[in-house]
GUSE-813573 format. One record per residue: residue number from 1; x, y, z of N, C-alpha, C, O in turn. Coordinates in steps of 0.05 Angstrom, whole numbers, always signed. Example, Ala and Ser with C-alpha at 12.3 -4.5 7.8 and 13.67 -1.06 7.14 Angstrom:
# residues 2
<rec><nr>1</nr><n_x>+264</n_x><n_y>-114</n_y><n_z>+156</n_z><ca_x>+246</ca_x><ca_y>-90</ca_y><ca_z>+156</ca_z><c_x>+264</c_x><c_y>-66</c_y><c_z>+156</c_z><o_x>+285</o_x><o_y>-66</o_y><o_z>+169</o_z></rec>
<rec><nr>2</nr><n_x>+257</n_x><n_y>-45</n_y><n_z>+142</n_z><ca_x>+273</ca_x><ca_y>-21</ca_y><ca_z>+143</ca_z><c_x>+258</c_x><c_y>+1</c_y><c_z>+157</c_z><o_x>+268</o_x><o_y>+23</o_y><o_z>+161</o_z></rec>
This chain:
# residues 79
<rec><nr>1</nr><n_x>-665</n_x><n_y>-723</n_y><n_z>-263</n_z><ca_x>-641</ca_x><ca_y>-713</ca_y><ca_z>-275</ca_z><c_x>-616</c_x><c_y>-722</c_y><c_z>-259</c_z><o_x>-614</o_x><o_y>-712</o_y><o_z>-236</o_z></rec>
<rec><nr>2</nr><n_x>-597</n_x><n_y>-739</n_y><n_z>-268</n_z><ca_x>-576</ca_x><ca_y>-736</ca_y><ca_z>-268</ca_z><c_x>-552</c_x><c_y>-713</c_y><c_z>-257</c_z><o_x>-551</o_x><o_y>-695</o_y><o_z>-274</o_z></rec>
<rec><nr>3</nr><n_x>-537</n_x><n_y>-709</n_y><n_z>-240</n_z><ca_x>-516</ca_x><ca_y>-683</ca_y><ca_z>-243</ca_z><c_x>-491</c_x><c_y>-709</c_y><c_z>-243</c_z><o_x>-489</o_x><o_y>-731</o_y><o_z>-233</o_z></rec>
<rec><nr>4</nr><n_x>-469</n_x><n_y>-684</n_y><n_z>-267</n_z><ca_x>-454</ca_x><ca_y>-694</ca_y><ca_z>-282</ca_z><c_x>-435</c_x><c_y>-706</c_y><c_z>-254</c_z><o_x>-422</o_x><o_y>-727</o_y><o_z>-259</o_z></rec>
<rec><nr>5</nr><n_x>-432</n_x><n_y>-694</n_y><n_z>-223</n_z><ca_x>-412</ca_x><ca_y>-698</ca_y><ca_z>-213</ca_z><c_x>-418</c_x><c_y>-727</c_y><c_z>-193</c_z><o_x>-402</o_x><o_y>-740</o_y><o_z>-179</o_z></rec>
<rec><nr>6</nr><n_x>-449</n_x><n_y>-731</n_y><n_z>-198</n_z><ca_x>-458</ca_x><ca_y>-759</ca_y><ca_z>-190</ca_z><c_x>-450</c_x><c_y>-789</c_y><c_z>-191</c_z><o_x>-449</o_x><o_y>-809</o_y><o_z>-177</o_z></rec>
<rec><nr>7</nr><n_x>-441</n_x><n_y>-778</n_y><n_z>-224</n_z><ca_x>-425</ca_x><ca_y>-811</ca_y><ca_z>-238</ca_z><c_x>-405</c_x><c_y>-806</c_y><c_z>-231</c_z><o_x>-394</o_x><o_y>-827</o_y><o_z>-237</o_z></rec>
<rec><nr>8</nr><n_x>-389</n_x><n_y>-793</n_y><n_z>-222</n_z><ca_x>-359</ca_x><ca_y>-794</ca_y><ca_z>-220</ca_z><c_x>-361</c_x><c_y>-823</c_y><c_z>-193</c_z><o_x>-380</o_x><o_y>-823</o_y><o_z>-178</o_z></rec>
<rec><nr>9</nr><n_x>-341</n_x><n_y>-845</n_y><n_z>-191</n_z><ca_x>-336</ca_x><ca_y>-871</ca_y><ca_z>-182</ca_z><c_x>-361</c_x><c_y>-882</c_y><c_z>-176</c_z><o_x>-361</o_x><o_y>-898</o_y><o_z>-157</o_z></rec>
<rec><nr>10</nr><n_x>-383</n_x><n_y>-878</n_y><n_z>-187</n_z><ca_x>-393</ca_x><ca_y>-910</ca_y><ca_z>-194</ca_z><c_x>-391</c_x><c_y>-928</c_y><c_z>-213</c_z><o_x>-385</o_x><o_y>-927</o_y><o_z>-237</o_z></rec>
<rec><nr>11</nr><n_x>-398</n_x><n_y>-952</n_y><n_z>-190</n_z><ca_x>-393</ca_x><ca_y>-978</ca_y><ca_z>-217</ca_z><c_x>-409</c_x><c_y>-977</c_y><c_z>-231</c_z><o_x>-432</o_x><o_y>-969</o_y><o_z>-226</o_z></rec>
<rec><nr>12</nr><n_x>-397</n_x><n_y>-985</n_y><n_z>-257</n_z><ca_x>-410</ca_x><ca_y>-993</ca_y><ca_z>-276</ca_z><c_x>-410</c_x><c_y>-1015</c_y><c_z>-286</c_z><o_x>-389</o_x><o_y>-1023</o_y><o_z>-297</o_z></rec>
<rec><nr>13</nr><n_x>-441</n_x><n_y>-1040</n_y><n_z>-287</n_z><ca_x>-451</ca_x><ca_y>-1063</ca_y><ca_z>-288</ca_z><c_x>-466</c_x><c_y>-1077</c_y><c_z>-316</c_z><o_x>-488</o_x><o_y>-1068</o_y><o_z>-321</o_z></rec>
<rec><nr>14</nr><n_x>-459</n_x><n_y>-1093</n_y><n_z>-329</n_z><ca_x>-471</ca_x><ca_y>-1097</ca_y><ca_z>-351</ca_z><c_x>-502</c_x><c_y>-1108</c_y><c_z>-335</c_z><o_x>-503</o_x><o_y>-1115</o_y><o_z>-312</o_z></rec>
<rec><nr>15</nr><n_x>-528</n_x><n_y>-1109</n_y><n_z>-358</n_z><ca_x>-548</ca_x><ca_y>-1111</ca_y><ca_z>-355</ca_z><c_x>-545</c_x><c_y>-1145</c_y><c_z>-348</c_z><o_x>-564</o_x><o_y>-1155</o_y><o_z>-335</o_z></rec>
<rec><nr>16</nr><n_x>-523</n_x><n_y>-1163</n_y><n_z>-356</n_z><ca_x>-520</ca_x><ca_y>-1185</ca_y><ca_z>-345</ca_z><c_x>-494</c_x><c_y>-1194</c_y><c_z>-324</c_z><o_x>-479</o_x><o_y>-1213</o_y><o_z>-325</o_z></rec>
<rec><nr>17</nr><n_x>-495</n_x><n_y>-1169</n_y><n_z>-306</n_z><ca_x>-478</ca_x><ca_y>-1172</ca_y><ca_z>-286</ca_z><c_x>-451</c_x><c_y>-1173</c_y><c_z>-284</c_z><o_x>-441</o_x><o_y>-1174</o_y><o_z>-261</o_z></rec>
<rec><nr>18</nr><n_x>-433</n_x><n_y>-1174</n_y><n_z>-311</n_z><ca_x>-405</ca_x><ca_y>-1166</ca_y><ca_z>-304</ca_z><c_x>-402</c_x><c_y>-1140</c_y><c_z>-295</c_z><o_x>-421</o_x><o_y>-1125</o_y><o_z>-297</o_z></rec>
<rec><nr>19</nr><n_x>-377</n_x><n_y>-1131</n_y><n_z>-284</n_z><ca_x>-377</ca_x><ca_y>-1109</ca_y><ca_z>-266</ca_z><c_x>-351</c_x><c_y>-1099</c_y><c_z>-295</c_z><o_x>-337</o_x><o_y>-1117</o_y><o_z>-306</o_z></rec>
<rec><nr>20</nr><n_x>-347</n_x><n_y>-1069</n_y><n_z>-304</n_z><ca_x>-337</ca_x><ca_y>-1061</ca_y><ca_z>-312</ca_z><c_x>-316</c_x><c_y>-1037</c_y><c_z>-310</c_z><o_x>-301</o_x><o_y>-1030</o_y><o_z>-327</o_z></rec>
<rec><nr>21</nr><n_x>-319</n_x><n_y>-1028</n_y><n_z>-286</n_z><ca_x>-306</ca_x><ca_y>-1020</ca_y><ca_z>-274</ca_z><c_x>-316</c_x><c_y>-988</c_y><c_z>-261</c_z><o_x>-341</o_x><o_y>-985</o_y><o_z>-263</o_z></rec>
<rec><nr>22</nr><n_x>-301</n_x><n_y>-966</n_y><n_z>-249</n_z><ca_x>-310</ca_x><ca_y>-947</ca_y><ca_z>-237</ca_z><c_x>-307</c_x><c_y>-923</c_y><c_z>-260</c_z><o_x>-288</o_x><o_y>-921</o_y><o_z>-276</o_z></rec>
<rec><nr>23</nr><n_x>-330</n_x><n_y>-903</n_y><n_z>-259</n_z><ca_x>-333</ca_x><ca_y>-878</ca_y><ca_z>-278</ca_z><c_x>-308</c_x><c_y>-858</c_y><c_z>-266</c_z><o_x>-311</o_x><o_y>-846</o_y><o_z>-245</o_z></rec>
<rec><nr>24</nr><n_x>-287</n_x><n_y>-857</n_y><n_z>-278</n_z><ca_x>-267</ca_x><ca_y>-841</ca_y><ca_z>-270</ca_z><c_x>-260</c_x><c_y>-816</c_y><c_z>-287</c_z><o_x>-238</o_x><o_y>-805</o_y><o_z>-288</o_z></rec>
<rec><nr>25</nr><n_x>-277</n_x><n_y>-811</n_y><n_z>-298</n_z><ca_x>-278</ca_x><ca_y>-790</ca_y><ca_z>-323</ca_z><c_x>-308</c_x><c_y>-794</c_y><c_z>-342</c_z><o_x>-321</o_x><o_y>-815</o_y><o_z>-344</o_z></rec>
<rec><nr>26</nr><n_x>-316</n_x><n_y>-765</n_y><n_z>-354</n_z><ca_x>-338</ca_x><ca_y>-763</ca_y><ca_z>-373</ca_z><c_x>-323</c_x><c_y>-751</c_y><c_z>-387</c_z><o_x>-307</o_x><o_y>-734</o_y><o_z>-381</o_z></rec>
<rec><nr>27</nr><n_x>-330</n_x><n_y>-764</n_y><n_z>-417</n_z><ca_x>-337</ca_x><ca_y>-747</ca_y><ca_z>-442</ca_z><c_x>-362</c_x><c_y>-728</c_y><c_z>-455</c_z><o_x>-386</o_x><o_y>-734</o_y><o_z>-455</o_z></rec>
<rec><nr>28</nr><n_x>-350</n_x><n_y>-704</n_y><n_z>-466</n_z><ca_x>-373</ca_x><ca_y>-690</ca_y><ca_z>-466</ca_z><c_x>-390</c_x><c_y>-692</c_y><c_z>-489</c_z><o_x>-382</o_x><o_y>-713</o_y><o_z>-501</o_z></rec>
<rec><nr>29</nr><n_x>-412</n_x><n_y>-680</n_y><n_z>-503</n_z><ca_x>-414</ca_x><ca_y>-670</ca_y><ca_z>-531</ca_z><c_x>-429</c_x><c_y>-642</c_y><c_z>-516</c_z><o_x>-446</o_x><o_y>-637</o_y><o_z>-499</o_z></rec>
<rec><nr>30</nr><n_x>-411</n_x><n_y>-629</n_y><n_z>-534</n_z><ca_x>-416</ca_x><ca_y>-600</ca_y><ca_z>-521</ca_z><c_x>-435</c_x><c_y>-587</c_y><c_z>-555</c_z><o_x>-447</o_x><o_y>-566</o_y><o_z>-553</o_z></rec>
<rec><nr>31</nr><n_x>-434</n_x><n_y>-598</n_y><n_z>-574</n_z><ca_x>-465</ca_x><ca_y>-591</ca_y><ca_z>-591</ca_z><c_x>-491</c_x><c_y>-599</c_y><c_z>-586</c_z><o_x>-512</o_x><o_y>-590</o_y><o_z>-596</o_z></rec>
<rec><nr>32</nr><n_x>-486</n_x><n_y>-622</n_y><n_z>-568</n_z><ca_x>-513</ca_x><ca_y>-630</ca_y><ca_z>-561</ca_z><c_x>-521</c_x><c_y>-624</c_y><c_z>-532</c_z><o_x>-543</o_x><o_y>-628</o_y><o_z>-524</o_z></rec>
<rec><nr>33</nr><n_x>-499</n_x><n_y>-611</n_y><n_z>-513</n_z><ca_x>-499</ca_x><ca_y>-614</ca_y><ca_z>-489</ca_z><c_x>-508</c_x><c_y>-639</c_y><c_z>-471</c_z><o_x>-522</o_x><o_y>-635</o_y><o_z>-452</o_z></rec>
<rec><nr>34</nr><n_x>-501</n_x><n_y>-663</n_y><n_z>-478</n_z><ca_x>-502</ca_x><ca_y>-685</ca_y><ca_z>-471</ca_z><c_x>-478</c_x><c_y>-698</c_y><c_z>-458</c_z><o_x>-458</o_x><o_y>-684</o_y><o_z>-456</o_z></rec>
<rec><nr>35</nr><n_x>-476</n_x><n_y>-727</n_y><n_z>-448</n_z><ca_x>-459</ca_x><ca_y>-737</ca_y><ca_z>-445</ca_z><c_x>-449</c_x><c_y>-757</c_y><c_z>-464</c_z><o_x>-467</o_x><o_y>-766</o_y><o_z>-479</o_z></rec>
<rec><nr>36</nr><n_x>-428</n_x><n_y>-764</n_y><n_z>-467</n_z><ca_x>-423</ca_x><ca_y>-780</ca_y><ca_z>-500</ca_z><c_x>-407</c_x><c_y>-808</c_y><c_z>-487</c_z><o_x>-406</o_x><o_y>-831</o_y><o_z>-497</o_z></rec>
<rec><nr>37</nr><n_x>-397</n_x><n_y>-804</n_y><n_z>-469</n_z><ca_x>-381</ca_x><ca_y>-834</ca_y><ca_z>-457</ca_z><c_x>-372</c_x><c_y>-826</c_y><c_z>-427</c_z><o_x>-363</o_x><o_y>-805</o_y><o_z>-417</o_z></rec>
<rec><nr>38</nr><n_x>-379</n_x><n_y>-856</n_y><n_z>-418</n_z><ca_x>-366</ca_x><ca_y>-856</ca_y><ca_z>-388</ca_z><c_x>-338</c_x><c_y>-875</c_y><c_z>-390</c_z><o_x>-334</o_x><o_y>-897</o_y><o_z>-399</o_z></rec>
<rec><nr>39</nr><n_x>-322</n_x><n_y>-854</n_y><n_z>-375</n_z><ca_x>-293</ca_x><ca_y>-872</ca_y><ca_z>-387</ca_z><c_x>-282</c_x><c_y>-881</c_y><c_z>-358</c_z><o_x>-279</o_x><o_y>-865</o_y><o_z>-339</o_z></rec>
<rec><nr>40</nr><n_x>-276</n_x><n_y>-914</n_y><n_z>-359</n_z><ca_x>-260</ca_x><ca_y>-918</ca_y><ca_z>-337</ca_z><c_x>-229</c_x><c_y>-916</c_y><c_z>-332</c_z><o_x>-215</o_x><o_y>-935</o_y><o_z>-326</o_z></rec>
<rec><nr>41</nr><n_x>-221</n_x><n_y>-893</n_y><n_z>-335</n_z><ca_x>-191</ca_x><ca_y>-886</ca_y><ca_z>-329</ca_z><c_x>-194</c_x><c_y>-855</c_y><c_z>-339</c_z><o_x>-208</o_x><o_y>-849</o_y><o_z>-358</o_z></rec>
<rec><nr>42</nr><n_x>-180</n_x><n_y>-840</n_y><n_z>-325</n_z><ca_x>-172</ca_x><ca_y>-817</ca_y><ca_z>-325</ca_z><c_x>-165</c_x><c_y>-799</c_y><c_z>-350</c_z><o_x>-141</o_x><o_y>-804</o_y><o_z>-356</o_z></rec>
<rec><nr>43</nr><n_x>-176</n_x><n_y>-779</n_y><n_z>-367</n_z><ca_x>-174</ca_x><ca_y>-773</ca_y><ca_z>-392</ca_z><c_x>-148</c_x><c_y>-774</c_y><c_z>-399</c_z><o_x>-138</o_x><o_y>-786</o_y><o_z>-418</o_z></rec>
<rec><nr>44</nr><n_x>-134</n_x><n_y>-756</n_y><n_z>-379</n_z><ca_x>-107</ca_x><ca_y>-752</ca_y><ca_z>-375</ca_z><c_x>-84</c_x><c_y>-782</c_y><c_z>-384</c_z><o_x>-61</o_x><o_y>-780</o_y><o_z>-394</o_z></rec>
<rec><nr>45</nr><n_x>-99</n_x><n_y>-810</n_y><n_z>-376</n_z><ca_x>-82</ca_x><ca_y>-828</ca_y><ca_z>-376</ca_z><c_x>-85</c_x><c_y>-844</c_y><c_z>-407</c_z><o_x>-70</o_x><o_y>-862</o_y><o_z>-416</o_z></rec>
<rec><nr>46</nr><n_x>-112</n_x><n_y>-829</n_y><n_z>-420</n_z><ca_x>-114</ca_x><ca_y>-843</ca_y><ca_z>-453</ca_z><c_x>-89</c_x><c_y>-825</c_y><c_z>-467</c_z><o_x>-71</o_x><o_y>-836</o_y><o_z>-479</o_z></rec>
<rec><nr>47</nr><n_x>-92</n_x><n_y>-789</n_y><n_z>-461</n_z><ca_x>-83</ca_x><ca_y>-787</ca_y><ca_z>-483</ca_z><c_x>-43</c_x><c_y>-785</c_y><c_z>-483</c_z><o_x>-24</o_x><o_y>-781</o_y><o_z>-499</o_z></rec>
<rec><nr>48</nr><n_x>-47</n_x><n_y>-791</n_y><n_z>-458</n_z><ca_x>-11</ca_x><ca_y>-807</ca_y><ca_z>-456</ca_z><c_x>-9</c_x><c_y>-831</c_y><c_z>-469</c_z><o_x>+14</o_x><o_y>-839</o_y><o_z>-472</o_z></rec>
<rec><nr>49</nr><n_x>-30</n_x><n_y>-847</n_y><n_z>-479</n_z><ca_x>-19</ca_x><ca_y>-872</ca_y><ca_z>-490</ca_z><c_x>-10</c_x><c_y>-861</c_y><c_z>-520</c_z><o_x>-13</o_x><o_y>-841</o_y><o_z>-534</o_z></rec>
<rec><nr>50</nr><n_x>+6</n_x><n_y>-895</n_y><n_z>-521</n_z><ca_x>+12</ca_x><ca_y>-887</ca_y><ca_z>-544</ca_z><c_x>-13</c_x><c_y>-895</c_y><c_z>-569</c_z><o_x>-15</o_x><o_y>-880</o_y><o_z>-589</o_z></rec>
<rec><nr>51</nr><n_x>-31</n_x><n_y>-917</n_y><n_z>-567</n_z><ca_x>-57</ca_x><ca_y>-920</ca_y><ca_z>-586</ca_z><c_x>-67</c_x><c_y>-900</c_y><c_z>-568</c_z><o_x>-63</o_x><o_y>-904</o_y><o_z>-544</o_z></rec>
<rec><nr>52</nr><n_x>-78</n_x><n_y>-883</n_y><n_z>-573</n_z><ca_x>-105</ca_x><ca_y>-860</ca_y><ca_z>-564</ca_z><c_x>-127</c_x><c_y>-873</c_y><c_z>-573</c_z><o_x>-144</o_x><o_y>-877</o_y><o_z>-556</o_z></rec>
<rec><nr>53</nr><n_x>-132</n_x><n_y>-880</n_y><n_z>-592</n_z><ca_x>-161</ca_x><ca_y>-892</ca_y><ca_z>-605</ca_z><c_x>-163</c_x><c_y>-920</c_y><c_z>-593</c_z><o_x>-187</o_x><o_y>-925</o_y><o_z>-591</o_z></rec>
<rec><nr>54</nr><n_x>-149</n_x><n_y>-940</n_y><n_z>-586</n_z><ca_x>-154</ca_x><ca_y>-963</ca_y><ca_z>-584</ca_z><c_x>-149</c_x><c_y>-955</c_y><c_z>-550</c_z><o_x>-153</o_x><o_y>-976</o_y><o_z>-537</o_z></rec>
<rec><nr>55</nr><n_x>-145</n_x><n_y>-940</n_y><n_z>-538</n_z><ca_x>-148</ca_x><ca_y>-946</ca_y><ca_z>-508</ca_z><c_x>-169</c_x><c_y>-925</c_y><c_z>-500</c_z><o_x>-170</o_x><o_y>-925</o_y><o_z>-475</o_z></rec>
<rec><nr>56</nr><n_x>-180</n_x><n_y>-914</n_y><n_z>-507</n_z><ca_x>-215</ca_x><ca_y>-903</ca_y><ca_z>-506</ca_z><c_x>-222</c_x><c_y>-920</c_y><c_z>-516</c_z><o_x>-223</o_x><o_y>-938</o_y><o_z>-499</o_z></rec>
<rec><nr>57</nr><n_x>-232</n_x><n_y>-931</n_y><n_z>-543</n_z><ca_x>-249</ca_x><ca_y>-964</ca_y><ca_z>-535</ca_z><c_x>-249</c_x><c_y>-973</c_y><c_z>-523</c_z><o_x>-270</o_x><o_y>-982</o_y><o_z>-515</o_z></rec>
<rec><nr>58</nr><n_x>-225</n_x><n_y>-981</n_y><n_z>-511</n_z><ca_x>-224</ca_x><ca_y>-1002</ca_y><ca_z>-486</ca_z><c_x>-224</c_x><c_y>-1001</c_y><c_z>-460</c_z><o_x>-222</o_x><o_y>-1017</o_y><o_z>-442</o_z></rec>
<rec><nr>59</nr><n_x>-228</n_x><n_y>-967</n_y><n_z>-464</n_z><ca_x>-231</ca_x><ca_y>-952</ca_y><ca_z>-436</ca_z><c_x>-262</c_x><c_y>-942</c_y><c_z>-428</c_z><o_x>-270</o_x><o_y>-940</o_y><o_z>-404</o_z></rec>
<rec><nr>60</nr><n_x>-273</n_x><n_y>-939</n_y><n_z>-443</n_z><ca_x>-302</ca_x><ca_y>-925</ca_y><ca_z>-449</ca_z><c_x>-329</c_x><c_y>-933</c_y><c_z>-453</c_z><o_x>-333</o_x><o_y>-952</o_y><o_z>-469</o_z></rec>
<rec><nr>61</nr><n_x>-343</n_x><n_y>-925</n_y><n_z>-444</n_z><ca_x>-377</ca_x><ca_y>-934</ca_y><ca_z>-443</ca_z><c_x>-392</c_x><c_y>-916</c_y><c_z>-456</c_z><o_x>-400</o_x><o_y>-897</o_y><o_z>-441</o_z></rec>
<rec><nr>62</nr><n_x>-400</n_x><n_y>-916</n_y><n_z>-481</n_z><ca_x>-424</ca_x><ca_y>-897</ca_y><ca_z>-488</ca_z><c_x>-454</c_x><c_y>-896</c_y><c_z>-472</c_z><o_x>-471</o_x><o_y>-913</o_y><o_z>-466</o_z></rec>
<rec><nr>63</nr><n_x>-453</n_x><n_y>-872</n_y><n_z>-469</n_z><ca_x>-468</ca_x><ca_y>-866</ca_y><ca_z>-453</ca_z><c_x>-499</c_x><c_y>-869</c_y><c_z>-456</c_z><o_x>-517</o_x><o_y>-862</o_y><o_z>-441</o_z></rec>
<rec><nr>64</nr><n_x>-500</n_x><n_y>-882</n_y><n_z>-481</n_z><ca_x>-523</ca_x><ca_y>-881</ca_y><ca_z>-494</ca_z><c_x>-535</c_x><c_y>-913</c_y><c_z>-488</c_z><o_x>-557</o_x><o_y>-924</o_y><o_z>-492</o_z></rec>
<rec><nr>65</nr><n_x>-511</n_x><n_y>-919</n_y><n_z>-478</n_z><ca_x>-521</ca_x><ca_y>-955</ca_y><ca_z>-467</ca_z><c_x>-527</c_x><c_y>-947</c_y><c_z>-446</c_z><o_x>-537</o_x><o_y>-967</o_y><o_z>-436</o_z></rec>
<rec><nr>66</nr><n_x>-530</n_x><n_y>-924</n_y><n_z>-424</n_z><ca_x>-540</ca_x><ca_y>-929</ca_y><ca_z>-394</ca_z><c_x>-567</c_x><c_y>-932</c_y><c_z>-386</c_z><o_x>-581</o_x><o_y>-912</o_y><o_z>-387</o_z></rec>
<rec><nr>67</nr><n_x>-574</n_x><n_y>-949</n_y><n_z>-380</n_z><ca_x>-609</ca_x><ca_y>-959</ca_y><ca_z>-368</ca_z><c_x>-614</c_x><c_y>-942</c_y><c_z>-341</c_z><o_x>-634</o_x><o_y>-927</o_y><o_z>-337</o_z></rec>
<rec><nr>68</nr><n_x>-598</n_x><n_y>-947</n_y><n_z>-326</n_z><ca_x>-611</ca_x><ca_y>-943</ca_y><ca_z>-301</ca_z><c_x>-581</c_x><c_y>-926</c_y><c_z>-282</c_z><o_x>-559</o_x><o_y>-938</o_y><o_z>-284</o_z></rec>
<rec><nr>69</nr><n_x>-581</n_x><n_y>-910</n_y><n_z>-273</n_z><ca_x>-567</ca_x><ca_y>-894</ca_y><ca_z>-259</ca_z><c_x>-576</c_x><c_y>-893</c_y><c_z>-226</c_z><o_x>-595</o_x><o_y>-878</o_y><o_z>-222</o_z></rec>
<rec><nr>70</nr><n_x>-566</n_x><n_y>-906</n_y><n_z>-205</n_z><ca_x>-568</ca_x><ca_y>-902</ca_y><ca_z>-181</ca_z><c_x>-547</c_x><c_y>-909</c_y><c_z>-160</c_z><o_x>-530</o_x><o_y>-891</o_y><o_z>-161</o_z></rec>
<rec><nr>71</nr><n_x>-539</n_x><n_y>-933</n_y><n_z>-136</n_z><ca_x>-527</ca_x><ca_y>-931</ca_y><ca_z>-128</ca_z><c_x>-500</c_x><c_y>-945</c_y><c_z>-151</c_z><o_x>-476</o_x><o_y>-944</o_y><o_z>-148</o_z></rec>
<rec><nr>72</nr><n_x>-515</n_x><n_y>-956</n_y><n_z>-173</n_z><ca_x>-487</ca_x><ca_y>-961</ca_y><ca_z>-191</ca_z><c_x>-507</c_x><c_y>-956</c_y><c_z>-219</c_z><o_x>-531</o_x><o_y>-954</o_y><o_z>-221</o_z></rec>
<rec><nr>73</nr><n_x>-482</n_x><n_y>-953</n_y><n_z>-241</n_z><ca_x>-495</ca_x><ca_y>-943</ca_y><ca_z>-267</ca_z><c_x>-495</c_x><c_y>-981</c_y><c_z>-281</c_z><o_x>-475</o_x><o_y>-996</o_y><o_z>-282</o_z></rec>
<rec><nr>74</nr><n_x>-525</n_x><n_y>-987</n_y><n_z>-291</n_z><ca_x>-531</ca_x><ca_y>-1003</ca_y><ca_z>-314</ca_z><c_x>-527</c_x><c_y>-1004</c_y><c_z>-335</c_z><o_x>-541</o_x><o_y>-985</o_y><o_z>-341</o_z></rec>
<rec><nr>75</nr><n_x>-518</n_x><n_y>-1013</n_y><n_z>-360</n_z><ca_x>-514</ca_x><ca_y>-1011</ca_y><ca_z>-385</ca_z><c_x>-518</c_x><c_y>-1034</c_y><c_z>-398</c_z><o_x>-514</o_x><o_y>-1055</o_y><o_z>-385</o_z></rec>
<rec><nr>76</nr><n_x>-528</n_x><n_y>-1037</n_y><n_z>-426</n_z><ca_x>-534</ca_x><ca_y>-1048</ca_y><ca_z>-430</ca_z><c_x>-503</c_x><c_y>-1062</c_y><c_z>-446</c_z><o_x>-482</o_x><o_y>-1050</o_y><o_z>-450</o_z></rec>
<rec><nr>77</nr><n_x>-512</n_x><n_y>-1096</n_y><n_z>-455</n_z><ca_x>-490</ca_x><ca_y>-1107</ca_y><ca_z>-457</ca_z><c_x>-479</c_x><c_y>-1103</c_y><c_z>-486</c_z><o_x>-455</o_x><o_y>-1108</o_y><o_z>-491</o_z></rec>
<rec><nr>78</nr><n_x>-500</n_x><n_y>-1092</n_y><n_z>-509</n_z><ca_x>-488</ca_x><ca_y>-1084</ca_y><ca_z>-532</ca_z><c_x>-471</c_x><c_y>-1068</c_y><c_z>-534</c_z><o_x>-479</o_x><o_y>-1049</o_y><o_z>-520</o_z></rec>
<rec><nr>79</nr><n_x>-449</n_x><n_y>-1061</n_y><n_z>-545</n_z><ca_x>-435</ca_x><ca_y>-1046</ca_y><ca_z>-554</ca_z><c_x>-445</c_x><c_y>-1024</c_y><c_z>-579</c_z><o_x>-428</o_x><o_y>-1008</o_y><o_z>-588</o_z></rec>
């Protein structure tokens, strides 16, 4: 098991080695009690933009791509 305060600044690595940057925020799903996205930048700094939707895509990792969780988080390279 995972604890949620573990991912906070690790990298995060595609399964073919680009580096994507550090977990600086989670998204929740609080009906599933799951995690729904690891976002690299600060929640606080999406919803000051002015696109909100287009800078969480481009900020964010579904969490549902992560393979392997240790001294850095794996993901796979699909979107």
């Amino acid at each position: 098991m995972t604890l949620l305060s573990d991912l906070y600044g690790k990298q995060i690595i595609t399964t073919t080695g680009n580096k994507l940057g550090l977990v600086e925020d989670v998204i929740l799903d609080f009906e599933t009690g799951s995690i729904a996205n690891l976002l690299l930048t600060k929640i606080e700094n999406l919803t000051r933009a002015q696109n909100t939707a287009a800078e969480l895509r481009k900020n964010s990792v579904a969490y549902e791509r992560v393979r392997n969780v240790s001294e850095t988080i794996i993901v796979s390279t699909s979107k």
